[in-house]
C-alpha positions in Angstrom: 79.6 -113.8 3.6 81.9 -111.0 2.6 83.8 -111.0 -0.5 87.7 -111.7 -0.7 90.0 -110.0 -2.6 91.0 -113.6 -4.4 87.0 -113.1 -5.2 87.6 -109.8 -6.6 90.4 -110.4 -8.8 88.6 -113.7 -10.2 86.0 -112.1 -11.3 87.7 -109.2 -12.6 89.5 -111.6 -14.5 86.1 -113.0 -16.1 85.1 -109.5 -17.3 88.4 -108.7 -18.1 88.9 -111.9 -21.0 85.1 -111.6 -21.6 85.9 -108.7 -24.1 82.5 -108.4 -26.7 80.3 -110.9 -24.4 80.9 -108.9 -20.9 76.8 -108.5 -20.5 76.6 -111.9 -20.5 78.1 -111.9 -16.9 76.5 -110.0 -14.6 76.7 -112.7 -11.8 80.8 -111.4 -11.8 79.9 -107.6 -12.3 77.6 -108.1 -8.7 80.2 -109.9 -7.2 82.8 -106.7 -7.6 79.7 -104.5 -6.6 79.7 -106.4 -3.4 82.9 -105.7 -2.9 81.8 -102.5 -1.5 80.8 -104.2 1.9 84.6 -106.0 2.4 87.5 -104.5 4.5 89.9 -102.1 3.3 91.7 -104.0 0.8 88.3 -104.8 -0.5 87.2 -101.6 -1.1 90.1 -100.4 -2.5 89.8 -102.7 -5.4 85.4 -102.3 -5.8 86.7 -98.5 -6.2 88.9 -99.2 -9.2 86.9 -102.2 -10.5 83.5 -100.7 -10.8 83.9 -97.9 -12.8 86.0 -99.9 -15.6 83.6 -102.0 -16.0 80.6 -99.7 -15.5 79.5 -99.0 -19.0 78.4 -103.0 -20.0 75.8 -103.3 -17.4 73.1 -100.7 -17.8 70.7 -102.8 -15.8 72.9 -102.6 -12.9 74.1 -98.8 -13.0 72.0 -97.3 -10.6 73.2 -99.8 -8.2 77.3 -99.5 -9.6 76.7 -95.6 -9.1 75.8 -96.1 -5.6 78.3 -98.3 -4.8 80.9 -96.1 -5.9 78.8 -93.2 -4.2 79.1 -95.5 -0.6 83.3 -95.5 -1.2 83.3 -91.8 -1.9 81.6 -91.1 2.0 84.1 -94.0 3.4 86.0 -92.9 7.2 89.2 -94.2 4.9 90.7 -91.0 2.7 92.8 -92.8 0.6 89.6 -95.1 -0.1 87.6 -91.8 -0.6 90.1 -90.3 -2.8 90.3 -93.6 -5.1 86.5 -93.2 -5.5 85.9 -89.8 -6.0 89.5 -89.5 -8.9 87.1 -92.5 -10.5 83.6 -90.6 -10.7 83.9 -88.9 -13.8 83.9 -92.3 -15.7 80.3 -92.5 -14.4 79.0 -89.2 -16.4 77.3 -90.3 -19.6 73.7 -90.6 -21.0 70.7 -90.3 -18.8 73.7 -90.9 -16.0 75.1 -87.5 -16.2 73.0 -85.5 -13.7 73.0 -87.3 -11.4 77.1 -87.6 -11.5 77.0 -83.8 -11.7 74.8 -83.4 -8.7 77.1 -85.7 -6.7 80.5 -84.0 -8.0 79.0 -80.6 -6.7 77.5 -82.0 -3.1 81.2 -83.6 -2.9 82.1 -79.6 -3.4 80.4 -78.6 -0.5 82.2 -81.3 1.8 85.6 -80.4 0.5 86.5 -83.8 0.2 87.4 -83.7 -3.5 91.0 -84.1 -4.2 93.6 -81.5 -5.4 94.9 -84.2 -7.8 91.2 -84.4 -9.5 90.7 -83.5 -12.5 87.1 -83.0 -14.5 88.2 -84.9 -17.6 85.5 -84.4 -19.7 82.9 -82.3 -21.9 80.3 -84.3 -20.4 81.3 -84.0 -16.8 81.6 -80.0 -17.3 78.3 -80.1 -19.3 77.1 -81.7 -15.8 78.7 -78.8 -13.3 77.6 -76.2 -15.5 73.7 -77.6 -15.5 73.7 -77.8 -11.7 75.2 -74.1 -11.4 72.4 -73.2 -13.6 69.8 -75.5 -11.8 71.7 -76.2 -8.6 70.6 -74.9 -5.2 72.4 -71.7 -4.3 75.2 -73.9 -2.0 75.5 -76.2 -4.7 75.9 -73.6 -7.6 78.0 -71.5 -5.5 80.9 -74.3 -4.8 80.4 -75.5 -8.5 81.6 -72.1 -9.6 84.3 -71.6 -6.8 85.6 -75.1 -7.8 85.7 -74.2 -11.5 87.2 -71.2 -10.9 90.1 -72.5 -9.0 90.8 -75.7 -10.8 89.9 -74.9 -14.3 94.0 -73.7 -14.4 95.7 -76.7 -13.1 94.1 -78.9 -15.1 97.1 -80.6 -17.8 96.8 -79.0 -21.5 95.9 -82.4 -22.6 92.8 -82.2 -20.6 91.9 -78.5 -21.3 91.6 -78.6 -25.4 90.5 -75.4 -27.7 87.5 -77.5 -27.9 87.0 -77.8 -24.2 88.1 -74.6 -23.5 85.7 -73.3 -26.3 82.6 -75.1 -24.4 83.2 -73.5 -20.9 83.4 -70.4 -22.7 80.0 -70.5 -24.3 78.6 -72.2 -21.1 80.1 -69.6 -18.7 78.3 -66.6 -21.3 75.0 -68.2 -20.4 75.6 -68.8 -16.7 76.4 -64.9 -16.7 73.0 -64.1 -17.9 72.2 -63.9 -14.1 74.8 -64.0 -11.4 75.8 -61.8 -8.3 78.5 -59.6 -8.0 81.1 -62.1 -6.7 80.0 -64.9 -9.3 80.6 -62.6 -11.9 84.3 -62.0 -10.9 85.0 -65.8 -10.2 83.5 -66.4 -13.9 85.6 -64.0 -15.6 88.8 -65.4 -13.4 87.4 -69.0 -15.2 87.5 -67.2 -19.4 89.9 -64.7 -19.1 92.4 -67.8 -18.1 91.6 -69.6 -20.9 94.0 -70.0 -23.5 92.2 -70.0 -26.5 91.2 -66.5 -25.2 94.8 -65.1 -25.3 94.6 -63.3 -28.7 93.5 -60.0 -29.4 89.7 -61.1 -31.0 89.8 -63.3 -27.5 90.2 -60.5 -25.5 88.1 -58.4 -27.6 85.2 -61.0 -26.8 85.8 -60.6 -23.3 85.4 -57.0 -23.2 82.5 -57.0 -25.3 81.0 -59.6 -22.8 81.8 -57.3 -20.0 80.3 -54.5 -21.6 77.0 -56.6 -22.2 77.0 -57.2 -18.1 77.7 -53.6 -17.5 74.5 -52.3 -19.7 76.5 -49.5 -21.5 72.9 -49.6 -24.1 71.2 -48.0 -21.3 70.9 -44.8 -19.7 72.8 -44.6 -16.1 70.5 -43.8 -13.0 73.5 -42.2 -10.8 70.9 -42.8 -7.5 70.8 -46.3 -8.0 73.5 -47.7 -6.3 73.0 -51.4 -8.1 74.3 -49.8 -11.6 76.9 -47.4 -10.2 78.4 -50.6 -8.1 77.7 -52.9 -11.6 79.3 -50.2 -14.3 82.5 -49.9 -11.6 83.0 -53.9 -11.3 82.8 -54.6 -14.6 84.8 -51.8 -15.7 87.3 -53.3 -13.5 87.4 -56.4 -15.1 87.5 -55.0 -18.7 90.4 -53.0 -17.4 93.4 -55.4 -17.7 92.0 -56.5 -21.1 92.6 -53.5 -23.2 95.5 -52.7 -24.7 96.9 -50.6 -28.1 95.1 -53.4 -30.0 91.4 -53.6 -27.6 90.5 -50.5 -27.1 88.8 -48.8 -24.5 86.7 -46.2 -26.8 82.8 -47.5 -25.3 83.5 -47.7 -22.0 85.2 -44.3 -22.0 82.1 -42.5 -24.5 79.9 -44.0 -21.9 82.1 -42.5 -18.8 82.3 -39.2 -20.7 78.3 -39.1 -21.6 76.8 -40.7 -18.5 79.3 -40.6 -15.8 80.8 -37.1 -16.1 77.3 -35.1 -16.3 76.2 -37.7 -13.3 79.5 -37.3 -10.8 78.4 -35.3 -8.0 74.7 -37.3 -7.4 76.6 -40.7 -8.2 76.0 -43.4 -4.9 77.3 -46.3 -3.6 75.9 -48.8 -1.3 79.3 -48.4 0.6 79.2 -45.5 2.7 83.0 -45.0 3.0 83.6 -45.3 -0.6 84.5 -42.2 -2.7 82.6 -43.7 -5.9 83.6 -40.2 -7.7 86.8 -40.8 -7.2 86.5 -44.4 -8.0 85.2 -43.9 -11.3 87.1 -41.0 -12.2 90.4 -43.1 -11.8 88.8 -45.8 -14.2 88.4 -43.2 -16.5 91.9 -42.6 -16.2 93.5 -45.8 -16.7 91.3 -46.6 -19.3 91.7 -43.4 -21.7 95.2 -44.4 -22.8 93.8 -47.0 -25.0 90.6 -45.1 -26.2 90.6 -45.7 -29.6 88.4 -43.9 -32.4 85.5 -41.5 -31.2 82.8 -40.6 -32.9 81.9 -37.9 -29.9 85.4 -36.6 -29.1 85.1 -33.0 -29.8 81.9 -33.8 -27.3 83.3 -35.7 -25.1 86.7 -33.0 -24.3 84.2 -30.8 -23.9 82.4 -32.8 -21.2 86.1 -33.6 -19.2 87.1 -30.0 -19.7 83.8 -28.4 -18.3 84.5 -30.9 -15.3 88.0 -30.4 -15.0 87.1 -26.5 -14.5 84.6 -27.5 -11.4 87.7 -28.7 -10.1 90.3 -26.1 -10.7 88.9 -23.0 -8.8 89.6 -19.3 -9.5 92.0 -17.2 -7.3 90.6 -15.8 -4.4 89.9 -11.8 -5.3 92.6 -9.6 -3.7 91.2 -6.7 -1.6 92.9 -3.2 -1.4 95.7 -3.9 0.8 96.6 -7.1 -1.0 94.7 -9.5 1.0 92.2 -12.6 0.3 88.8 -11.1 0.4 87.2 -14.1 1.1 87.4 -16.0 4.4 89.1 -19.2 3.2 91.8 -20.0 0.2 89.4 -22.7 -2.3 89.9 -26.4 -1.5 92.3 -27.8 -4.2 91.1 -31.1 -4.6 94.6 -32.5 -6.2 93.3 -36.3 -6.6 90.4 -35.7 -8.5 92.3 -33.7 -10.7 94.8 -35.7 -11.8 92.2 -38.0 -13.2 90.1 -35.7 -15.2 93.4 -34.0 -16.4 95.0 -37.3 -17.3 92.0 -38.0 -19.0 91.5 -35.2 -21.2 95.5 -35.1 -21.8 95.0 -38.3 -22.8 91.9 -37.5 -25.3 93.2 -34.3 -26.1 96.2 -36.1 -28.1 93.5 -36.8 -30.6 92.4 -33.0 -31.0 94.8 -31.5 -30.5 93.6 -27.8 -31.7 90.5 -28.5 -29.2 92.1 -25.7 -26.4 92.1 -23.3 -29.7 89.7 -23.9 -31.8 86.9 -25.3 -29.6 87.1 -23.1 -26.6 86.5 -18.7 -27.5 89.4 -16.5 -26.1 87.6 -15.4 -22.8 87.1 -19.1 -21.7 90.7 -19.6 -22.8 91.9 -17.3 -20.5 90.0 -18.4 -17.7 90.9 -22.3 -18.4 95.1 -20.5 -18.3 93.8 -18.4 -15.1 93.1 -21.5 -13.2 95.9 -23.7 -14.1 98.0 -21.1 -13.1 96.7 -20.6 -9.7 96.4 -24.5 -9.3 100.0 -24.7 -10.5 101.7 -22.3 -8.0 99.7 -24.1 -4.9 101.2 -27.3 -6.3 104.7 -25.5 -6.5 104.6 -25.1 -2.7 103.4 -28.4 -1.6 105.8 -30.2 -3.8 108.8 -28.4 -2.3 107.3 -29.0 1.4 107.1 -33.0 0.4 110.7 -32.9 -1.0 111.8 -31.7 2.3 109.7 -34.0 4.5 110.5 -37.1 2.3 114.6 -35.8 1.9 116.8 -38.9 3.5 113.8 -40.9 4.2 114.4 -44.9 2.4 113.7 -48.4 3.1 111.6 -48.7 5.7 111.1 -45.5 6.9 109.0 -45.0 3.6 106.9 -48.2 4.4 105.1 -46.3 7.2 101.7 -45.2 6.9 102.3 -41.7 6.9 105.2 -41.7 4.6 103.5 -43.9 2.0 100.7 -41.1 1.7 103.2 -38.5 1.2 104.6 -40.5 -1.4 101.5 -40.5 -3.1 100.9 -37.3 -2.3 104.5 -36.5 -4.1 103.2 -38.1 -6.8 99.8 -36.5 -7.4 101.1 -33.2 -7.8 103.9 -34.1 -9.9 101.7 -35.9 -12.3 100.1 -32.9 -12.1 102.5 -30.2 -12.5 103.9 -31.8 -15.7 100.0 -31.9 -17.3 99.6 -28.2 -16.7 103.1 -27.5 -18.2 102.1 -29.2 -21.6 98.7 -27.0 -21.3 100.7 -24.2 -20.5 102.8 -24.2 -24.2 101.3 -22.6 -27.1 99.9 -24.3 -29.0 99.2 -26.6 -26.1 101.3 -29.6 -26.1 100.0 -33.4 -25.0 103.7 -35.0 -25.1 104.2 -35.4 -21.5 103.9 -38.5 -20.1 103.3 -39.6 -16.7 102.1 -42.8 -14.4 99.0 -42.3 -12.2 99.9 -41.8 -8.8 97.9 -44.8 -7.5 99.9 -47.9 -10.0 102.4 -49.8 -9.0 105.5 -47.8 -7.7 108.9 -49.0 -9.8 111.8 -49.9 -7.9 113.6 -46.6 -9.4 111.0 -44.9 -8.9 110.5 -45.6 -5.1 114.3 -44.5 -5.1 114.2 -40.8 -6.4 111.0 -40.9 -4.8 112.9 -41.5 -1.2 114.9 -38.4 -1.4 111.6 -36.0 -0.9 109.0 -35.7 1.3 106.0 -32.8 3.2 105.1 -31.9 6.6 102.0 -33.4 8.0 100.4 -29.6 8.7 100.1 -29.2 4.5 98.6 -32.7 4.0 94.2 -32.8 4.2 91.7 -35.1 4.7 92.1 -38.5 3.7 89.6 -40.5 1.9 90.5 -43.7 -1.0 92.9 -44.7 -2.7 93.5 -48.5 -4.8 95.7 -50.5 -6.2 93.8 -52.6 -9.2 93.5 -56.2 -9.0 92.1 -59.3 -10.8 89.6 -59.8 -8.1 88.1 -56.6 -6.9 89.1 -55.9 -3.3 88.5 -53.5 -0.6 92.1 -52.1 -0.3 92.1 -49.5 2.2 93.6 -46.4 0.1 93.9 -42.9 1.2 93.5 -39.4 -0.7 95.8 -36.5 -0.7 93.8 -33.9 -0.2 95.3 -30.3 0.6 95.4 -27.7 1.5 93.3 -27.1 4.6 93.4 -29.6 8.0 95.7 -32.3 9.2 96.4 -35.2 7.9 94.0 -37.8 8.4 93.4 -41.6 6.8 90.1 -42.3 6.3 90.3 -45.8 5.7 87.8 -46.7 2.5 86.5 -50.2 1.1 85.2 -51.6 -2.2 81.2 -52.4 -2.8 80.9 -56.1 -0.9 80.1 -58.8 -3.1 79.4 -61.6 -0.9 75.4 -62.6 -1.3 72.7 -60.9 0.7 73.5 -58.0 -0.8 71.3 -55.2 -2.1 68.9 -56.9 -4.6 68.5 -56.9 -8.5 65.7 -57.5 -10.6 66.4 -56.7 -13.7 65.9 -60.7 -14.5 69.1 -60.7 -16.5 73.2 -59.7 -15.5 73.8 -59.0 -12.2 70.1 -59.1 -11.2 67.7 -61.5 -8.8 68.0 -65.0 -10.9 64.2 -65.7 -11.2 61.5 -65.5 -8.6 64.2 -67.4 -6.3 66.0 -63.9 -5.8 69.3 -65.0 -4.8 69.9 -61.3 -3.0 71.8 -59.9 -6.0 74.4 -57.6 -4.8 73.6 -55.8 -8.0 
């Protein structure tokens, strides 16, 4: 015969006045257990009964655990949802696997509630042992579950001490995890609170730096540590400021990437990964703190920076270009490597004249000026092509690029101006073309515009973001060709990806390899 509710309640009543001598009846405890097998109203009440009285009857756990498990796979959601809010009173002892293993199957059926909360160390310690031990589904959902309700939980619930757990358990998880785990992870500590301060964020960009192997030596033809060193310098990006600086990912850009740029790969064909990293550079050297390599390391970005900045073409007799073609001014990659050594050069300043002899001088000046009167004519041609154009007229493709474009060589006319006075100056400031365009900004911005004849071949261009995406961005890339968008996307991180090894970071986890995108 099935139990009542008056059933229920009577015997919740016996364990309730019990107090110290609850063990002593079990008959009531299985009596509320059975209430598992009643109607609704029934259920409802095993769902909140069980659990509170859970802890006295060790004999009869396995047995409360599934009958709480039976309530959380009910047709009724509001039965369901009373069961599941309940579970985390389950996870103690010897109990607390198995808890965690059911918490992260419920993940994978999405039938865990938005009001649920995991309320405590022990529960966490549980969804943190099946993403390290979990089947791939299991540790995947696990993570993306943590990731996204780690920040709604109440500050009650989330303590330094909690938060200073998930921290030390998310640094071992990241001993081995893909691409996209590794961005949902740092989502999970770089929200923490406790991790706010400056020697917070100074611990998250040294773990960061640990993922991204800046100890070893960068192979540019293997496209697993090119993608790694560009995702993690990602992450790292947001977290340095004037007080966490930037100095070893830049040495390492400077001293590994730089030498490197022209044979560096990517496992996504479309992706200028050059350009990529070259605009990292950029955005990180503002907050590159003390060098011991600078004089080095300007001399690295300045022997790029000329590879980049051609000579004039050589004048024949009658005035004319001897060679067939005027040299490709590549005005993107540019304003990176001369942001970045304007940036670096604050710190030397005497590096143009003391570092570099006369006759290289002259040629560094030679360059700039021919690089600075091609950017004279295509900034006047963009003025006029952008002149009267606002609102929406500027939100079209083509206008957007020629924004940009306005942009680039502005940023880069006003770097070659401070090179320009003597003693070279490095007072100027300017924002890189590709951040977020101020509301002023897009104003003065609408009153000039170029022709689409004087705009070249597109390739990528992006907008940062907490979670790497593949924003299509396009390059300004004069003078030669029409203007084309060639649409490029970030390295995928989804699994199934190109495969690791390494047995640590970003690499195959084990002999199970999880198909590491890097």
């Amino acid at each position: 015969m099935a139990v009542t509710v008056e059933e229920l309640y009577r015997n919740y009543g016996i364990l309730a006045d019990a107090k110290e001598d609850l063990s002593s009846h079990k008959d009531a405890y299985q009596v509320i257990l059975d209430g598992v097998k009643g109607g609704p109203k029934e259920k409802r009440l095993a769902a909140q009964f069980i659990p509170k009285f859970f802890s006295s009857f060790p004999d009869l756990s396995d047995a409360a655990i599934n009958a709480q498990l039976d309530l959380c796979e009910d047709e009724d959601v509001s039965i369901r949802r009373q069961a599941i809010k309940e579970l985390p009173r389950f996870a103690a002892g010897e109990n607390l696997p198995r808890v965690a293993d059911i918490l992260t199957q419920l993940l994978q059926t999405g039938r865990i509630s938005k009001t649920f909360y995991i309320i405590s160390v022990c529960t966490l310690g549980g969804l943190f042992s099946q993403i390290l031990q979990g089947e791939d589904i299991v540790r995947e959902r696990a993570i993306k579950f943590l990731s996204t309700k780690l920040k709604t939980m109440p500050e009650d619930v989330l303590t330094k001490e909690v938060e200073e757990y998930i921290f030390t358990e998310t640094k071992k998880v990241l001993e081995d995890v893909t691409g996209e785990e590794f961005v949902l992870l740092m989502r999970i500590v770089s929200g923490l609170k406790a991790l706010q301060t400056v020697s917070g964020r100074q611990q998250l960009v040294e773990l960061v730096a640990e993922q991204a192997f800046l100890e070893q030596v960068l192979n540019p033809a293997d496209t697993d540590a090119v993608d790694r060193l560009q995702q993690c310098t990602r992450q790292a990006l947001p977290l340095f400021s004037k007080n966490v600086h930037s100095t070893r990912f830049v040495t390492y850009f400077c001293e590994h990437v730089l030498p490197n740029l022209s044979t560096l790969t990517s496992p996504v064909a479309e992706l200028d990964v050059q350009l990529e990293l070259l605009k990292l550079l950029a955005e990180m050297s503002p907050f590159c703190g003390d060098m011991e390599k600078l004089e080095a390391n300007l001399m690295m970005l300045f022997e790029k920076l000329l590879e980049f900045m051609p000579l004039p073409p050589e004048e024949g007799e009658n005035g004319e270009n001897t060679g067939n073609e005027e040299p490709k001014l590549q005005f993107s990659y540019v304003e990176c490597l001369l942001f970045s050594f304007h940036q670096l050069g604050k710190k030397l300043p005497d590096f143009l004249i003391d570092k570099i002899n006369t006759e290289r001088l002259k040629d560094f000046k030679i360059r700039l000026q021919y690089f600075a009167r091609g950017l004279q004519v295509y900034i006047r041609q963009l003025r006029v092509a952008l002149q009267g154009k606002t609102g929406d007229t500027l939100k079209t493709d083509e206008n957007k690029l020629k924004v940009v474009a306005l942009k680039i060589t502005n940023n880069i006319n006003v770097l070659i101006k401070d090179l320009f006075h003597n003693p070279p100056s490095y007072k100027s400031t300017v924002t890189l073309s590709w951040k977020p365009v101020q509301k002023t900004e897009a104003a003065a911005l609408g009153q000039k515009r170029q022709s689409e004849e004087d705009i070249g071949a597109g390739t990528t261009m992006k907008k940062l973001s907490p979670l790497p995406r593949r924003d299509a961005r396009q390059i300004y890339n004069p003078p030669s060709g029409k203007y084309s968008g060639t649409i490029g996307n970030f390295p995928h991180e989804q699994r199934g990806g190109f495969r690791g090894g390494r047995g640590r970071g970003f690499g195959g986890r084990g002999n199970r390899s999880r198909g590491r995108i890097f």
